[in-house]
N, C-alpha and C positions, 0 to 999 in steps of 0.2 A: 565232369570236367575232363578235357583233353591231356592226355599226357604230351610230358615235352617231346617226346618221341613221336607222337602221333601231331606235333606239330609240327615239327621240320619236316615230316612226308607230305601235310597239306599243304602248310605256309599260311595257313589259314590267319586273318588278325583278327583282335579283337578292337572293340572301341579305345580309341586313346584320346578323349574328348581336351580339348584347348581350356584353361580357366579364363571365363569372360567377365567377370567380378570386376574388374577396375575399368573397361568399357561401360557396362552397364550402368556404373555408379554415375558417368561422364555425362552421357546419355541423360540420365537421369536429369543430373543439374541442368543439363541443356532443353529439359522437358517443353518449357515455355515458347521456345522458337532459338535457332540459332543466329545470329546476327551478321551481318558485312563487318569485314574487319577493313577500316579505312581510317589514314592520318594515324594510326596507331593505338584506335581504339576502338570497340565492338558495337557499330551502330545498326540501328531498328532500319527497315527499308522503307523509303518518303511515304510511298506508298501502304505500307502495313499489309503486303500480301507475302505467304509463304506456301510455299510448295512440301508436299508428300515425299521423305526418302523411306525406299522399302527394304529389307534383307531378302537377297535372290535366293537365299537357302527356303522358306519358308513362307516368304510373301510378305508379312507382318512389315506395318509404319515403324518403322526404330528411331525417326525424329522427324522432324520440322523444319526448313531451313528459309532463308528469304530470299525471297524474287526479287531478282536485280529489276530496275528500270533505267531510263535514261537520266534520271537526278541522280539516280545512287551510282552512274557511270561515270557523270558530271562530279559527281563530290570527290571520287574518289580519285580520278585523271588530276583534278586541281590538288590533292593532298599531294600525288605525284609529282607535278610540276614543283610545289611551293621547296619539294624536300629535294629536288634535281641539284640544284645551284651548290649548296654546303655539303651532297654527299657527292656529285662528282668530282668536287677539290678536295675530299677526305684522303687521304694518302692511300694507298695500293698496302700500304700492311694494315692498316689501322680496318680498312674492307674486310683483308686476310684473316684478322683477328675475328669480324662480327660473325665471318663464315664460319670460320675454326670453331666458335662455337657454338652454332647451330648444328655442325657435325656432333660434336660432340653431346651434346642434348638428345640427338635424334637417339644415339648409341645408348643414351641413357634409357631409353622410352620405349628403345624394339619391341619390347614384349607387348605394352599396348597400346604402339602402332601395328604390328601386324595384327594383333587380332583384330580392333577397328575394319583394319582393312579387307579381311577376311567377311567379316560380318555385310560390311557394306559394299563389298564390288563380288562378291559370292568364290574367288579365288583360294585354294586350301592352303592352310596357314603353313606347310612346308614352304611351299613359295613367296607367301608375303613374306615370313620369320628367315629365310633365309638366301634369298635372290633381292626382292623388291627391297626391303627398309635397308639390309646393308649399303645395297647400291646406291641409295639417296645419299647415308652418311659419306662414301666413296664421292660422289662429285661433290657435296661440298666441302669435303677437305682437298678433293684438286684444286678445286677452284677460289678456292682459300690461297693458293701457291701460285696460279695466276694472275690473283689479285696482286700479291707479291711482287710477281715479274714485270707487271706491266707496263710501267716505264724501259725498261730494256727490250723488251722481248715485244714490245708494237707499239716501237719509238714511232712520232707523227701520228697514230690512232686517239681516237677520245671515245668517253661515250655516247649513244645515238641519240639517249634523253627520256622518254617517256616509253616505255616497252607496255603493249598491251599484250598478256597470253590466255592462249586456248587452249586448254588440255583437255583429254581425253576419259574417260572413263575404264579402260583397261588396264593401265597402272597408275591410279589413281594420285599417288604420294611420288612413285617415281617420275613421272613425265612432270610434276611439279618438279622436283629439284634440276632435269635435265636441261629448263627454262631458266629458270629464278638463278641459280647459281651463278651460271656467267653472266647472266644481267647483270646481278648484283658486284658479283666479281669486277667488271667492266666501269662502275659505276653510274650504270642506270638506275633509275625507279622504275616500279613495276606494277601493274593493273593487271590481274591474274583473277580469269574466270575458269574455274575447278566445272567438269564435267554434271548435269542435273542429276544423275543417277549416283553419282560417285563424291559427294563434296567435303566428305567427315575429316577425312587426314587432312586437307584443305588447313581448315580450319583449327585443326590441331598442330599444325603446324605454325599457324599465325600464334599461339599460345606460345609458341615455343620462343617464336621471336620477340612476344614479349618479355620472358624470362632474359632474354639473353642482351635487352635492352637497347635493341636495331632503334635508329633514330625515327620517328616518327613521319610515316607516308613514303618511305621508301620501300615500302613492301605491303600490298592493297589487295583485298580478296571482295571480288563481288558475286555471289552467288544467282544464278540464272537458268534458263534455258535457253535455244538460240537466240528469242532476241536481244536477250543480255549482251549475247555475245556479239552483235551483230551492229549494236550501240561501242561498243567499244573499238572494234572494227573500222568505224564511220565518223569516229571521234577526230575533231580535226585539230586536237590538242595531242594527240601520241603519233608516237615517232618512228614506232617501229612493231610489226604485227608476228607475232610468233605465232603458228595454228599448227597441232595434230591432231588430224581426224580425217574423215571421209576425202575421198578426189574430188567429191561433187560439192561440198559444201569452199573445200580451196581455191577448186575452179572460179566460183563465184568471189571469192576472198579475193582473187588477182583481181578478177575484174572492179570490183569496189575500189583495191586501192591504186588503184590506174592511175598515173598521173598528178598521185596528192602527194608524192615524192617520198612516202614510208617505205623506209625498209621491210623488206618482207620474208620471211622463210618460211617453206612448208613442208611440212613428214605427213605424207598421204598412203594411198591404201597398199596396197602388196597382193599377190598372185603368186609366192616367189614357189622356184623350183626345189626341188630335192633329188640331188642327181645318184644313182647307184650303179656302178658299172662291175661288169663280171668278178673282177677281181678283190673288189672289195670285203671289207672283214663286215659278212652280209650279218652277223651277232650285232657287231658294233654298229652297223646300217641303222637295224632295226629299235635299238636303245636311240639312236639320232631319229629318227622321226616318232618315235612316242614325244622325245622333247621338243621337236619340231611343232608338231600339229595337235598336240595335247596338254601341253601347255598350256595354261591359262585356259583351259575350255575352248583351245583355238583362235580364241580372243587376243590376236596377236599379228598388227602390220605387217609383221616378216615371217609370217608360220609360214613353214613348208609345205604349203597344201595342194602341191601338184607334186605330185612322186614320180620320177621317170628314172625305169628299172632298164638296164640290158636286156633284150628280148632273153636270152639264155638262163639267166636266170632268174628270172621276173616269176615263174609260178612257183619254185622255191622259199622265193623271198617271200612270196606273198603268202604263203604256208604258215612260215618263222610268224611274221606279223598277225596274221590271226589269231596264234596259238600268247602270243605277246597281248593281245587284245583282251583276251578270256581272264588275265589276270588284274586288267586296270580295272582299280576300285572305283566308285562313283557314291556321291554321297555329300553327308553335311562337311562342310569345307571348314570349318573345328576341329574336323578329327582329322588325328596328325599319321591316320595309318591310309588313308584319304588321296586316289591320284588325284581325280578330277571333282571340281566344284560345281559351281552354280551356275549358268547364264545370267547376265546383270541384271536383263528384264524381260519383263512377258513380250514386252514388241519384239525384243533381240532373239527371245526363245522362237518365235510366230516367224520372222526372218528366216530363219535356218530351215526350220519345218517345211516351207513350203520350198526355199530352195533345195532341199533332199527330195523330196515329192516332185520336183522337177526335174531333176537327176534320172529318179527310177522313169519316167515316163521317157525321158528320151535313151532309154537303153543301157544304162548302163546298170553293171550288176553291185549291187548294195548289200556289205555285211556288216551287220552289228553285232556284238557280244550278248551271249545271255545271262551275264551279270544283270540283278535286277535292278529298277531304279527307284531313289525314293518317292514315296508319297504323295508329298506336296515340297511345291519349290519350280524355281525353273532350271530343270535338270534336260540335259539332252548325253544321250550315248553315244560314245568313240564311234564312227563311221566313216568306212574305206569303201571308196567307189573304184572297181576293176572297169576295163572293155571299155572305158572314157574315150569318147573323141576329143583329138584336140582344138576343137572349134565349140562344141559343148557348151551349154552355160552355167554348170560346176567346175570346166576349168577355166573359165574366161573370170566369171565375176568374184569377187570379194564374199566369199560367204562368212566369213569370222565367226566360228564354229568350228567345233570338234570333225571338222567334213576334210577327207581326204581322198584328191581324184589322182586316180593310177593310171599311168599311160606308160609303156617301153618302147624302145628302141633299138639300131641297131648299131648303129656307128657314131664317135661323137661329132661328127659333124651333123647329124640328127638331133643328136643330144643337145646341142647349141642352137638349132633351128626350135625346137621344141622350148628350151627355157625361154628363148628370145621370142616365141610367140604369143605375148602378152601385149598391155596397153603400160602397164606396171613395169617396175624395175629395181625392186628394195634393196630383194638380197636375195640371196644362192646359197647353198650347199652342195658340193662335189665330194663322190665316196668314191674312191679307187686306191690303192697299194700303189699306184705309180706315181709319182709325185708330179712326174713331168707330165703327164695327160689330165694330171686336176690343175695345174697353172697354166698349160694352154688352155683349159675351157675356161679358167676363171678370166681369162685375159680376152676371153669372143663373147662370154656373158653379159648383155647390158645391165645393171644390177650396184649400187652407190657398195653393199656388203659382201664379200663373197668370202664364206667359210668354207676352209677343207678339213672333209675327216673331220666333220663337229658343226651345232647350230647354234643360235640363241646364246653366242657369246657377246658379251657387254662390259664395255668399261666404261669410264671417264675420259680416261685419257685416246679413247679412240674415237673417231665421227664416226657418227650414223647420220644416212640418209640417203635420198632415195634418184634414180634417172626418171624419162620421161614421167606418166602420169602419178609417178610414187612422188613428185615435188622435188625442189631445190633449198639449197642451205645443207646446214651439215650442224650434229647435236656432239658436244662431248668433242674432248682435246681442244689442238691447236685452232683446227678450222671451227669449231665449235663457237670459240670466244669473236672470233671473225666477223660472225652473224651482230655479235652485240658492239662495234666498235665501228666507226667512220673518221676518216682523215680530220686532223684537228685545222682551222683555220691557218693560215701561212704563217709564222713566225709567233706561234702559240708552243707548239710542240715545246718540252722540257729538254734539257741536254744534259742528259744523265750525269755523262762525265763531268760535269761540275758542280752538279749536286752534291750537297753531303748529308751525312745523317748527324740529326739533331736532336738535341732533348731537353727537355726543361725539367729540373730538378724538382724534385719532392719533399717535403716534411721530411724529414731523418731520424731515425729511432736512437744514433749513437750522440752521446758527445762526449765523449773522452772520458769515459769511465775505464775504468786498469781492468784486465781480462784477465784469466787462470793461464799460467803458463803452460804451450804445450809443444811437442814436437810433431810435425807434420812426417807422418809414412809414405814411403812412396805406395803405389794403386795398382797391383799386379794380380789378374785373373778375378777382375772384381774384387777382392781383398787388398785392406789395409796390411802394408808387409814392411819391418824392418829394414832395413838396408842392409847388406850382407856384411857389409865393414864392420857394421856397429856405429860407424862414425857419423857425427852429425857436423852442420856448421851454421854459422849463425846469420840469418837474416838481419841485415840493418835497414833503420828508416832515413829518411835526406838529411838528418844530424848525428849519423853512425850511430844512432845506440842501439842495441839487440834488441829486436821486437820477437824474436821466435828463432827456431831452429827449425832445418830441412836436412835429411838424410842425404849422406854424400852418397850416390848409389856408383857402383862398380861394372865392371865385366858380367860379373856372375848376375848382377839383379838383371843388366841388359840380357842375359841367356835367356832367365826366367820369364822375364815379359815376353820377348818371343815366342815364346813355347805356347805362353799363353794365349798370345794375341793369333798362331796359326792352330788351336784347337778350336778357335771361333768362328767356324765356318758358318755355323748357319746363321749368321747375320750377312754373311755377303748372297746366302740361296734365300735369303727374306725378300717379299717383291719390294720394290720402290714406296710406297704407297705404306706399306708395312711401316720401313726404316722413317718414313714423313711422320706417320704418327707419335714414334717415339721421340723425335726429335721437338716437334711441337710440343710436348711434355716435356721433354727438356728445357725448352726454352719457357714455360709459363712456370717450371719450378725456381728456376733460376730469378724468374720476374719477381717472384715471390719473397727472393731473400735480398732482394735488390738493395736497400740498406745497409746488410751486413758486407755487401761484399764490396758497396762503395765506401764503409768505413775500411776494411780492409786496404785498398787502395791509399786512400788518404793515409793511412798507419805507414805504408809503405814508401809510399814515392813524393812523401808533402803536398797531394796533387789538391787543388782548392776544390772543398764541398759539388760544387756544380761540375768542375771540370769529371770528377770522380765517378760523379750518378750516370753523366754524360755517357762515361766507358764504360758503364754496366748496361746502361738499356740499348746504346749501339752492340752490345753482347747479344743482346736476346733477341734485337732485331735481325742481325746477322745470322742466327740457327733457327730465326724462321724464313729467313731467305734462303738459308739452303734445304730447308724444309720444305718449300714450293718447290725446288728443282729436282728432289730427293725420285719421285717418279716422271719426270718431264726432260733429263737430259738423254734425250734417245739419241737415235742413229739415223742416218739417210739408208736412202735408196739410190744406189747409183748409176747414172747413165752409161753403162758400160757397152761392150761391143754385142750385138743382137742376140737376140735368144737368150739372153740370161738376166735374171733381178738379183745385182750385186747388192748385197745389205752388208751397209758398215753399223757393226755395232758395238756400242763399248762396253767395254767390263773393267769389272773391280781390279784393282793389282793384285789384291791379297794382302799380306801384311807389309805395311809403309813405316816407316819411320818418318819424324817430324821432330825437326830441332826450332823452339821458338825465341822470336828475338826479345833483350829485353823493355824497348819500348812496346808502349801498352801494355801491362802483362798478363790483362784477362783477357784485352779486346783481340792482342796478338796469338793468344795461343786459341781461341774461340775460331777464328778467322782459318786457320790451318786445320785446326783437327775437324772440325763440324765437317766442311766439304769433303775431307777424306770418309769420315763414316758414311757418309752420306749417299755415297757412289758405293758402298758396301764394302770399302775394306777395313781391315782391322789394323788400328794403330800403336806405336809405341811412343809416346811423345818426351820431350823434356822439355820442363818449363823456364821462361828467363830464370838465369841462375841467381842473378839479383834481385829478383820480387819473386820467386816460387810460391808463395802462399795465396795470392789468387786462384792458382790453378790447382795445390792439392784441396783450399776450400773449395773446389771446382767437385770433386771426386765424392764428396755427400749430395751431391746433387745427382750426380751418376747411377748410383745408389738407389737411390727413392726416383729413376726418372723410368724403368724399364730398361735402362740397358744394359743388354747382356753381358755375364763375365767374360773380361777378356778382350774387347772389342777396343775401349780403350785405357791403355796402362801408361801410366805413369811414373818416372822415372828422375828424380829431383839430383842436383850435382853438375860436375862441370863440364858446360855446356860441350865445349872443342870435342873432348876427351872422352862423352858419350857419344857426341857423330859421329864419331872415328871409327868405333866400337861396330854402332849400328853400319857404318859406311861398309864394313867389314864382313857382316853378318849373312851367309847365303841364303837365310830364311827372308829377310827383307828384300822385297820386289823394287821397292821404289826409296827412293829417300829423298825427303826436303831439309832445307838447310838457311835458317835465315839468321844469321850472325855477323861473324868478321870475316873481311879477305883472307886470313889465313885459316878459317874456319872452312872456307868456301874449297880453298886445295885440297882440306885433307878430306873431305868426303868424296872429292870428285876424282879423290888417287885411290881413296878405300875401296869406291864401288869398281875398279877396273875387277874385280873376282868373280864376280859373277854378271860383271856387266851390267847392272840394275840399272836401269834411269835414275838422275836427280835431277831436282830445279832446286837452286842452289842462288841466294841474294846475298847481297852487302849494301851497307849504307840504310839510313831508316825508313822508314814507308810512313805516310801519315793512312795509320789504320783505320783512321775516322769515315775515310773517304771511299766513294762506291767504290774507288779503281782497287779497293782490298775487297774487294767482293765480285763474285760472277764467275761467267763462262773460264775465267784462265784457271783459275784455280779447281775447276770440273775437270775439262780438259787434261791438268795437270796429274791430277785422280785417278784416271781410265786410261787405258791400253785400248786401241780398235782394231776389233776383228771385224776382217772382211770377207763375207760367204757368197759365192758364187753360184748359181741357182739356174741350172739352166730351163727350157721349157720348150715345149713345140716336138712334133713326133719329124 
């Protein structure tokens, strides 16, 4: 056995095999054949024929699945339609909520979902377990936030109707959710045919949606091969065609839907460049195109599989890289010490083969590692083509494969002639220390992606997609949901502003049974904390009698909160997307005590049964609307004066203060603190002083929801006389104020010290209503920076 010492000189790994025990079991039950999932439940195909899925690790049938035809296109387009009608008028939260969770399920299940995935698309389970299944859960909690916004945010849009999609077999589970989310999100129905090689996550995810109990035929899987796909295609019942895959097969997909007036987007093939210029940190180059072009086995639209070096340094680089090559592992894509996997299939392995064979015969010089390879499986080795012409047909065509063709240069106007001499246009990579010479090429690049200094970055909240033959449309964020929405008929469109939020009451767990007397603590640095007075006072109900007591807090408590609320930083350096999901738990814990807190209410303010429940679930609605916004209030891009990309971006204040008024006293104090956390600053709040016991019952939800100590504190007593305080305080950046006219002086005299911004009301607000919710209250949140960028030599 090797000592540990004699393993950090080789680096040598051992097997670290994946457990596939809960796949297998799945497998197992699914023995008999797997079925179409249509109308929202798992049917046998009209015809009774199934198809062969194989593991690319090894060869081996791992199941059975059924062959789409044109009846089983037919059934399952009409399950779509029939379920169009009731889920396009389902509300934009009530959507948010079915996505939310299916997020959350997926989160439950990574372990096996990626191994599945691994098993069935032959990719090594670092990647599925750690890139692909997050990134599903990631857009459908965006797009959960979308569903949210979408009366505000593409006021006059609706949805298109019947969406059929084509996904791919190279990320099998993700190019599903990249689809399916804003569809759904948008309120469409969906007719989704899963790649023939790839359809296991597919289907496992229709499971999921049964669990999570998505209404019936809003969400349709037909399993196929192309003419599966090609019946769905031609279906004169859907309304809108998603396809990712080949240029050749999309090309014909335009021509099909010519004329029958479906919306269309396509994500096609890639050729994309890998730009490295002299200067660059040629270590970190080399770490960027391993993830570039070996990834996924190269199995990858936007791999970087044209490398264009600086002549000056190009045989250097290409040294580092080789010596970079000798260490990728290759192998069963189980094992988590494992770079590279499997090829999907014997055709796709046979593809690659002879286009490398084609390579060496026109000149160019080919190195592979002698890393051995396995046995059996469809395995292909890391392979870097030097001395490439750029006419060649290793740099021209799509070989999707571990194949990497090297070409240098000498000037970037070379460098931009070279990336731009393709038929393709996905996406870029530019390596240089100058900033200004990678945004002038990014800016002469034809290419929908251009990463600097880094590849194979992916979010949600960003579009992907491609220029000329790489297809039109755009996956992911704003422009994303774009694809899935069209102008509503003329005087259809809703008018927000006069919307309001509405609820219908529930069964009630209280009816006036007497409660254990208690005093409510104020909520500093995550702890329940005395008042420093000691002093308490007494809450009354609408016939004065004492319902409870709330600490009169002071100066010194306001120091304390402070203190605490700016130790809290890493909630404001938490992404967007982070802060969304603790929020969404917030608001489904809160949903949870919904009872208690509308008997609270009623105790407090006389408020009748309905009106009560009313202001608890407009509470939970409202922190999942700012839980949709939590990652999506970005920044422009400004049209400034030439040569430069002005970016306005907002940031958190930092710690804010927030006075809230006593109408509403959960919905009002929900309404102001949520949007503050949300934009990632840290709060000190004070609740109305004459109903406080909403919001420190508010503080055991805090508690048990993820959020951080510290973030927000609470602060019970009177009202004026803590603004004033805060008004005062040079630690608070911002401060809101929603009380009395004289309420409103003293904080706007307090903050002259350090100058903080306030917004600052009088008079009451019907909290019920959208105009308490949205962009002014974000806005109000954020400070913007603006960075000035210049570009061009």
């Amino acid at each position: 056995m090797s000592t540990v010492k004699e393993i950090l000189q080789t680096m040598d790994y051992g097997p670290a095999p994946e457990a596939k025990d809960a796949v297998t079991a799945w497998l197992a039950k699914h023995q008999p054949g797997f079925r179409h999932y249509i109308g929202g439940a798992f049917q046998a195909p009209r015809d009774g024929k199934l198809f062969d899925v194989h593991n690319p690790a090894d060869g081996s049938v791992i199941a059975k699945v059924a062959q789409g035809s044109a009846a089983d296109v037919d059934a399952a387009v009409a399950a779509a339609r029939a379920a169009f009608p009731a889920w396009s008028k389902t509300s934009g939260e009530t959507r948010a909520r079915y996505l939310y969770a299916i997020a959350r399920h997926v989160q439950k299940r990574e372990r096996f979902l990626s191994v599945l995935e691994s098993i069935d698309n032959g990719k090594p389970i670092r990647e599925s377990r750690d890139i692909d299944v997050p990134l599903v859960a990631r857009h459908f909690y965006h797009h959960a936030g979308w569903a949210a916004l979408l009366d505000t945010e593409f006021s006059g849009l609706g949805p298109v109707g019947v969406c059929g999609q084509i996904i791919p077999w190279n990320f099998p589970l993700l190019m599903l959710a990249w689809k399916v989310a804003p569809a759904l999100a948008a309120g469409n129905t969906v007719v989704l045919k899963p790649a023939e090689y790839t359809p296991l996550t597919a289907l496992a995810l229709a499971e999921i949606c049964d669990e999570v109990g998505l209404p019936k035929g809003v969400f349709n899987i037909v399993t196929g091969d192309g003419e599966t796909g090609a019946a769905i295609v031609n279906h004169a019942d859907v309304d809108k065609i998603a396809f990712t895959g080949s240029t050749e097969v999309g090309r014909e997909i335009r021509k099909a839907t010519a004329g029958t007036g479906k919306k269309l987007s396509l994500e096609l093939g890639g050729k994309s460049p890998f730009i490295v210029f002299d200067d660059a940190d040629l270590d970190s180059a080399v770490e960027g195109v391993v993830d570039a072009i070996w990834f996924n086995q190269g199995q990858v639209c936007c791999a970087g599989s044209r490398l264009l070096v600086q002549e000056g340094v190009a045989e250097r680089f290409y040294d580092k890289l080789k010596r970079r090559m000798e260490t990728l592992r290759v192998g069963d894509p189980l094992d988590k010490s494992i770079d590279i996997g499997a090829i999907v299939a014997k055709v796709q392995l046979e593809r690659i083969t002879k286009l490398v064979e084609q390579g060496r015969r026109e000149g160019a010089a080919c190195f592979q590692p002698s890393a051995p390879m396995p046995g059996k499986g469809w395995f292909f080795p890391p392979t870097l083509f030097t001395d490439v012409a750029p006419a060649s047909t290793i740099a021209q065509v799509e070989i999707f494969g571990p194949v990497l063709a090297a070409m240098t240069f000498r000037t970037p106007d070379e460098a931009a002639a070279l990336a731009n001499n393709s038929a393709y246009g996905l996406s870029a990579s530019v390596w240089s220390e100058n900033i200004d010479r990678c945004l002038d090429l990014a800016a002469r690049i034809k290419a929908g992606v251009i990463w600097i200094n880094g590849t194979n970055m992916f979010d949600a909240a960003a579009g992907f997609g491609g220029y000329r033959e790489s297809g039109f449309g755009r996956e992911g964020g704003r422009e994303g949901m774009i694809e899935y929405l069209t102008p509503l008929k003329k005087n259809s469109a809703k008018d927000p502003a006069k919307a309001k939020l509405s609820a219908e009451p529930t069964a009630s767990a209280f009816e006036g049974k007497p409660t254990l007397d208690r005093t409510a603590k104020l909520f500093i640095g995550g702890k329940q904390a005395r008042p420093d007075s000691g002093y308490s006072y007494s809450v009354l109900d609408a016939k004065d009698h004492a319902i409870g007591q709330a600490g009169l807090g002071n100066r010194k408590d306001i120091r304390n909160a402070v203190e605490a609320a700016s130790k809290a930083t890493g909630w404001t350096a938490l992404s967007g997307h982070a802060r969304a999901q603790v929020l969404y738990f917030l608001a489904e814990n809160l949903s949870a005590r919904a009872d208690e807190f509308a008997a609270r209410l009623i105790a407090m303010t006389g408020a009748a049964k309905k009106a009560a429940r009313a202001e608890v679930d407009a509470s939970v609605s409202r922190i999942i609307h700012y839980a949709a916004w939590a990652d999506k209030y970005d920044g422009r891009v400004h049209y400034t004066k030439a040569r430069h990309v002005t970016l306005a971006m907002p940031e958190a204040w930092g710690t804010m203060a927030v006075s809230c008024p006593d109408e509403a006293p959960l919905l009002g104090f929900i309404s102001l603190v949520i949007p503050v956390i949300a934009m990632g600053n840290r709060v000190v709040a004070t609740p109305a002083p004459l109903h406080p016991l909403s919001a420190t019952d508010f503080y055991q939800v805090l508690e048990t929801s993820d959020v951080p100590d510290g973030v927000v504190n609470i602060v019970t007593g009177e009202r004026d006389l803590l603004a004033k305080t805060l008004a005062e305080h040079d630690e608070i950046a911002c401060a809101w104020y929603f009380g009395g006219a004289e309420g409103v002086a003293l904080v706007e005299r307090g903050s002259a010290g350090n100058l903080k911004a306030t917004w600052c009301e009088h008079g009451a607000r019907d909290w019920l209503s959208t105009e308490a919710q949205g962009e002014s209250f974000l806005r109000h949140a954020t400070q913007i920076k603006n960075i000035w960028v210049p570009y061009g030599e």
